[in-house]
C-alpha positions in Angstrom: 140.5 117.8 207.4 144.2 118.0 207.8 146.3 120.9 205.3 147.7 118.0 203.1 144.3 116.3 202.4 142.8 119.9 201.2 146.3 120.2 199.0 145.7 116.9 197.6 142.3 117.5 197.2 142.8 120.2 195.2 145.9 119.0 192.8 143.1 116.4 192.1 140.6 118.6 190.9 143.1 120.8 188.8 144.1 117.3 187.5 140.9 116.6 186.7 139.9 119.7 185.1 143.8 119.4 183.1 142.4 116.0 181.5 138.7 117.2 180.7 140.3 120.3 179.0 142.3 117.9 177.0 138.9 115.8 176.4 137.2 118.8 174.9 139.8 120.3 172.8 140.4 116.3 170.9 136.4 116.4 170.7 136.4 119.8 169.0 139.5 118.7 166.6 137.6 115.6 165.9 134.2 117.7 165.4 136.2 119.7 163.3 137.8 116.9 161.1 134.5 114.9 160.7 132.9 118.8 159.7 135.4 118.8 157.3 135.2 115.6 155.8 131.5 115.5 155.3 131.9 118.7 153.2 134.6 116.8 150.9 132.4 114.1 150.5 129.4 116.1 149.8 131.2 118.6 147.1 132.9 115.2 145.9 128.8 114.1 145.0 128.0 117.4 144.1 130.4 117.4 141.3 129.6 113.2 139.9 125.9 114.7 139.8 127.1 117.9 138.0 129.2 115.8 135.4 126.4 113.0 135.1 124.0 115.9 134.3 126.3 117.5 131.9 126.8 114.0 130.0 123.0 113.5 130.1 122.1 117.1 128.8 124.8 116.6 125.8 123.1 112.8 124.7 119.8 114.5 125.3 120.2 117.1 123.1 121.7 115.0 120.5 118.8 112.5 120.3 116.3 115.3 120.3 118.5 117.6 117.7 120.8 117.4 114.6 122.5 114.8 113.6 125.6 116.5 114.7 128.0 116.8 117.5 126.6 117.8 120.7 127.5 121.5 122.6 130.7 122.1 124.2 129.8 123.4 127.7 131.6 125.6 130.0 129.9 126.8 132.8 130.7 127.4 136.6 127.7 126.4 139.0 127.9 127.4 142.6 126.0 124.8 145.3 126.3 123.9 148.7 128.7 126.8 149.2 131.2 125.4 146.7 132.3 126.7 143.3 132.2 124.6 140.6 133.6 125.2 137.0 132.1 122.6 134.6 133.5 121.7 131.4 132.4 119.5 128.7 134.5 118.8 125.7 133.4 116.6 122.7 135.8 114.8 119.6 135.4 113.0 116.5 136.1 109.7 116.8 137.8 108.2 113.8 134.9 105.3 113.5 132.6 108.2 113.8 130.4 109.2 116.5 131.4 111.7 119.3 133.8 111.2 122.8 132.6 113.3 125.5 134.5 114.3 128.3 132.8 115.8 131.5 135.6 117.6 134.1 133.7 119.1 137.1 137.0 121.3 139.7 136.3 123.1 142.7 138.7 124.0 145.5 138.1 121.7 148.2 139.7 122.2 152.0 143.3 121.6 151.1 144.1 121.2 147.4 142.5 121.7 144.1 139.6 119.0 143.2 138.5 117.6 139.9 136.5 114.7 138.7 135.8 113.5 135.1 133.5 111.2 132.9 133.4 109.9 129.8 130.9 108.7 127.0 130.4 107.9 123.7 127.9 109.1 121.1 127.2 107.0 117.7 127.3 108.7 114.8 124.2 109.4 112.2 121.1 110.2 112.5 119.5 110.3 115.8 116.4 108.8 115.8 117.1 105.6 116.0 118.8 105.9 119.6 120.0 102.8 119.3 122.7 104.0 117.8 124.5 104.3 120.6 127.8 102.5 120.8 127.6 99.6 123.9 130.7 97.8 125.1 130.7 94.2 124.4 128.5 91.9 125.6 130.2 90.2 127.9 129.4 93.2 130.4 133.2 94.6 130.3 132.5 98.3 128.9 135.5 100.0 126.6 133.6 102.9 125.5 130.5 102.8 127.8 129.0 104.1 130.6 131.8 104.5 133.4 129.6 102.8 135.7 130.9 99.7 135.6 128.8 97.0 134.7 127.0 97.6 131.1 123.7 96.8 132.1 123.6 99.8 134.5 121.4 103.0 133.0 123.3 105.9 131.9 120.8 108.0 134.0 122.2 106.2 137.5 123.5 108.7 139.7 126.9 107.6 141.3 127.3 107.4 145.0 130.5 105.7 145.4 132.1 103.5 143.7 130.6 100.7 144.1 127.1 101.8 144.6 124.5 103.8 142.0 120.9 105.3 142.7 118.5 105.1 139.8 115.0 106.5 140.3 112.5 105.8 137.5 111.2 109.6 137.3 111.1 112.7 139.2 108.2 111.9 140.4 108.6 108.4 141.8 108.5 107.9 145.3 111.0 105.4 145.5 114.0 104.3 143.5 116.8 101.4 143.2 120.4 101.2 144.6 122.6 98.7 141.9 126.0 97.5 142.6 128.0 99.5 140.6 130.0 96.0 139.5 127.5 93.4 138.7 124.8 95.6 137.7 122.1 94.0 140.8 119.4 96.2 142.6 120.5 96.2 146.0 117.8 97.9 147.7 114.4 99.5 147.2 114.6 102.8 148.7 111.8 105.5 149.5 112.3 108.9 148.2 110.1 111.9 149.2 111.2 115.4 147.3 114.7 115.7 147.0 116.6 112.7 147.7 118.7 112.4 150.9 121.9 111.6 149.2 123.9 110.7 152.7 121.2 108.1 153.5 121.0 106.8 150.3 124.7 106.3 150.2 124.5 104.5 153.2 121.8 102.7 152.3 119.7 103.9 155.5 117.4 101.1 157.1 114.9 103.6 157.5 114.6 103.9 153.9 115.9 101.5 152.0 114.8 97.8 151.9 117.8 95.2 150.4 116.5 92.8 148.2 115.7 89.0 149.7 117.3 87.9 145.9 119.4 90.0 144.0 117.1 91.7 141.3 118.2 93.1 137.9 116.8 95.9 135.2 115.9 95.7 131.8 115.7 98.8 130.6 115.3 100.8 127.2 113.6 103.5 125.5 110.7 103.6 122.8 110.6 105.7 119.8 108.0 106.1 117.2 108.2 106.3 113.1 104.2 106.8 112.3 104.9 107.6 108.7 108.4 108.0 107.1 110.6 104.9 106.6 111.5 104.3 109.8 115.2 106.4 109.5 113.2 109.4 111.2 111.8 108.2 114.5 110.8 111.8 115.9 106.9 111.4 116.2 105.2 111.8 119.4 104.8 108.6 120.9 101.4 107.5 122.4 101.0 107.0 125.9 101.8 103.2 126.7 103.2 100.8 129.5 105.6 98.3 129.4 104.8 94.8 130.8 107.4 92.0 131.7 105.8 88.9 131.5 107.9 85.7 133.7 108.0 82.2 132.2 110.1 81.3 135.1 109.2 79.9 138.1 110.3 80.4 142.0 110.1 84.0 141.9 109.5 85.9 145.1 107.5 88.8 143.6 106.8 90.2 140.4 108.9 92.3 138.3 108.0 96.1 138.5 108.0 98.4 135.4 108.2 102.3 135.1 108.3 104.6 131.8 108.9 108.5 131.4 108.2 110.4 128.8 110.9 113.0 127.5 109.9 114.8 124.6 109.8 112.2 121.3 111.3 109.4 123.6 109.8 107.2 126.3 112.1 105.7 128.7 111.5 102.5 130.6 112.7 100.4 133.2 112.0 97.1 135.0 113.3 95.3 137.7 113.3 91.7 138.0 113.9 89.5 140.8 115.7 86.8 139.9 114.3 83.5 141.4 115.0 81.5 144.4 117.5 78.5 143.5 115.9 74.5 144.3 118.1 71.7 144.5 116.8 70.8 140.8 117.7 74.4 139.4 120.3 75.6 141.9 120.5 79.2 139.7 119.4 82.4 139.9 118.1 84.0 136.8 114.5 85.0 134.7 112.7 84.1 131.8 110.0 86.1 130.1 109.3 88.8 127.9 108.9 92.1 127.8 105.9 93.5 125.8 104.7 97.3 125.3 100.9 97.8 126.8 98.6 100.6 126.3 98.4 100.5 122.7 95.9 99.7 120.2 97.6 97.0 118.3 96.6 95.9 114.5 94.7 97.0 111.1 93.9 101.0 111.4 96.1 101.5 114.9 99.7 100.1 115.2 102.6 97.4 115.2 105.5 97.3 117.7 109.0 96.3 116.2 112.1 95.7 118.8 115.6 96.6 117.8 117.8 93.4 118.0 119.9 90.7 115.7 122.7 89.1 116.0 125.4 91.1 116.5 128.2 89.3 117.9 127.4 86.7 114.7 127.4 82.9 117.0 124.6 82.6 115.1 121.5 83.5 117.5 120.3 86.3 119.4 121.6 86.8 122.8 119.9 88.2 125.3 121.7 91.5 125.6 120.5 91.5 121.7 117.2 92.1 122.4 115.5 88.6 121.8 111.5 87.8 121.4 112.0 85.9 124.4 114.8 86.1 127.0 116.0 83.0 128.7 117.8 82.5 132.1 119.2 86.3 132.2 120.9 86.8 135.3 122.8 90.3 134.8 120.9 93.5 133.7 120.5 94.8 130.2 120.3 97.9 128.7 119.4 99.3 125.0 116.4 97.0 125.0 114.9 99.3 122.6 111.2 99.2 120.8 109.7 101.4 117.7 106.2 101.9 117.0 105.1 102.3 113.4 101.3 102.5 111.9 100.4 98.5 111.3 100.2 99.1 107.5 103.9 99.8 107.8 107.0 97.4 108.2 109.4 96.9 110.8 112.6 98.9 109.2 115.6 96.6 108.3 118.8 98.6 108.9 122.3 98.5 109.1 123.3 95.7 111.4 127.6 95.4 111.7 128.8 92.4 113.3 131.4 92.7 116.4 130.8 93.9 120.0 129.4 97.6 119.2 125.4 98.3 119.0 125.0 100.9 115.8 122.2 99.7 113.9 118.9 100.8 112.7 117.5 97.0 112.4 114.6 95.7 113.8 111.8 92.7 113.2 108.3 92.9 114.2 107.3 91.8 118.4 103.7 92.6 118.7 100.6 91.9 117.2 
């Protein structure tokens, strides 16, 4: 080999070595950059959670305490290597009830961070829960839930914003994703332990399974007034089911339904898949009814009464009203509460305002 091929040869291989220098140091930078947004995104969850929590602990305490104003809070919480100073501030509101405000700050890579939620807590006493002031019911929230749609559970636990994760109970071993807009279960998704929030929010194949139909929730809680006049709903309530019954046809599978228990009140949720369309009923929607199992029912035992009425006054009861039977509901409700009473005692008749806000103690008798 001649002395100028060995030169070349070699300015080749410095070259060479020049460019995979370069080729390392962009791959660290970009290692670097993707490190350091995966720990924005990750604080940025850690801190919705943190204010969800916060906004669930205050209307917690306030259906299982007083009929006052839930707890200020101020508290710093320190998780995944992050700081975070929570606050939670609470105000009269002139039409009474309570406005909560959650702020969650921590100091992320380059700035100061802070998110915040809001919610609204009826005034009175609390246990009737359905107290609780809902937007109107044409699904656009004012002084709801900032989850978007109004059918979506206060319990959902944001993952962006246009995506919720909702898992019946501790316990369960799989859980829903909802669009954050129309209030539809996305995805079934299986959940062992501690969720993986990064899959979820990706909505992982290799645990979540999307929907063949858009499904929705109906969801509510039940209290129980075994003895007073039905203003004091604090008794334990017995152990019982909830069953959603379809009159519709065309549906894929059947709805599923889960209840917790939390102290005096028993949460439940069930999700409905909404039927295939025909070329005689091109539309996507249920029919049914939803029915509390589990429960001896009649003389000596008990009687189940459902809060509802017609609250927007067109003269019927809408769906999001809590009828006896729903018809053609394509979006998901919420605050589709029940009370059980002793069966030698009546349904209570409450307050019922008209307009787009639920604060009322009324209800009419759904089962025997």
């Amino acid at each position: 080999m001649s002395r100028r091929a060995r030169g070349t040869s070699l300015v080749e291989a410095l070259v060479a070595l020049l460019v995979m220098g370069l080729g390392m140091l962009a791959t660290l930078g970009l290692q670097a950059h993707l490190r350091t947004s995966a720990d924005e995104a990750r604080h940025s969850l850690v801190a919705h959670q943190l204010a969800q929590q916060a906004l669930d602990a205050a209307q917690a305490d306030w259906a299982e305490g007083s009929p006052g104003a839930p707890p200020a809070l101020n508290q710093t919480v320190v998780r995944d290597g992050a700081e975070f100073a929570v606050q939670r501030e609470v105000s009269a509101l002139d039409a009474g009830g309570w406005h909560i405000q959650v702020q969650v700050g921590w100091t992320g890579r380059q700035r100061a961070e802070r998110v915040a939620l809001h919610s609204v807590l009826g005034a009175g006493d609390p246990g009737l829960w359905a107290a609780l002031v809902e937007g109107p019911a044409d699904g656009n929230t004012t002084l709801g839930h900032p989850a978007g749609h109004a059918g979506v559970p206060v319990g959902a636990t944001p993952l962006s914003p246009q995506r919720r994760f909702l898992q019946p109970s501790p316990a369960s071993r799989w859980g829903w994703l909802l669009d954050a807009r129309s209030g539809h279960i996305t995805h079934t998704c299986e959940v062992t332990g501690t969720p993986d929030w990064a899959r979820l929010r990706e909505a992982d194949a290799g645990i979540c399974t999307p929907q063949a139909q858009p499904s929705v929730l109906v969801s509510g809680h039940v209290r129980a007034s075994l003895s007073g006049p039905g203003d004091d709903a604090n008794d334990p309530v017995p152990d019982l089911g909830v069953r959603l019954t379809l009159a519709s046809q065309g549906h894929l599978s059947p709805p599923v339904c889960a209840v917790q228990a939390r102290g005096t009140v028993t949460e439940y949720q069930c999700a409905v898949l909404l039927r295939s369309p025909t070329p005689q009923d091109p539309e996507a929607y249920w029919s049914g009814r939803t029915e509390l199992v589990g429960l001896p029912l009649g003389p000596g035992a008990y009687r189940v009464c459902r809060h509802t009425g017609d609250r927007n006054g067109n003269g019927h009861v809408d769906n999001d009203e809590h009828p006896e039977h729903y018809t053609r509901v394509r979006q998901s409700l919420k605050h589709q509460h029940f009370l059980v009473r002793r069966f030698e005692l009546p349904c209570p008749s409450g307050v019922l305002p008209q307009g787009g806000e639920l604060r009322h103690t009324h209800t009419q008798a759904h089962q025997p």
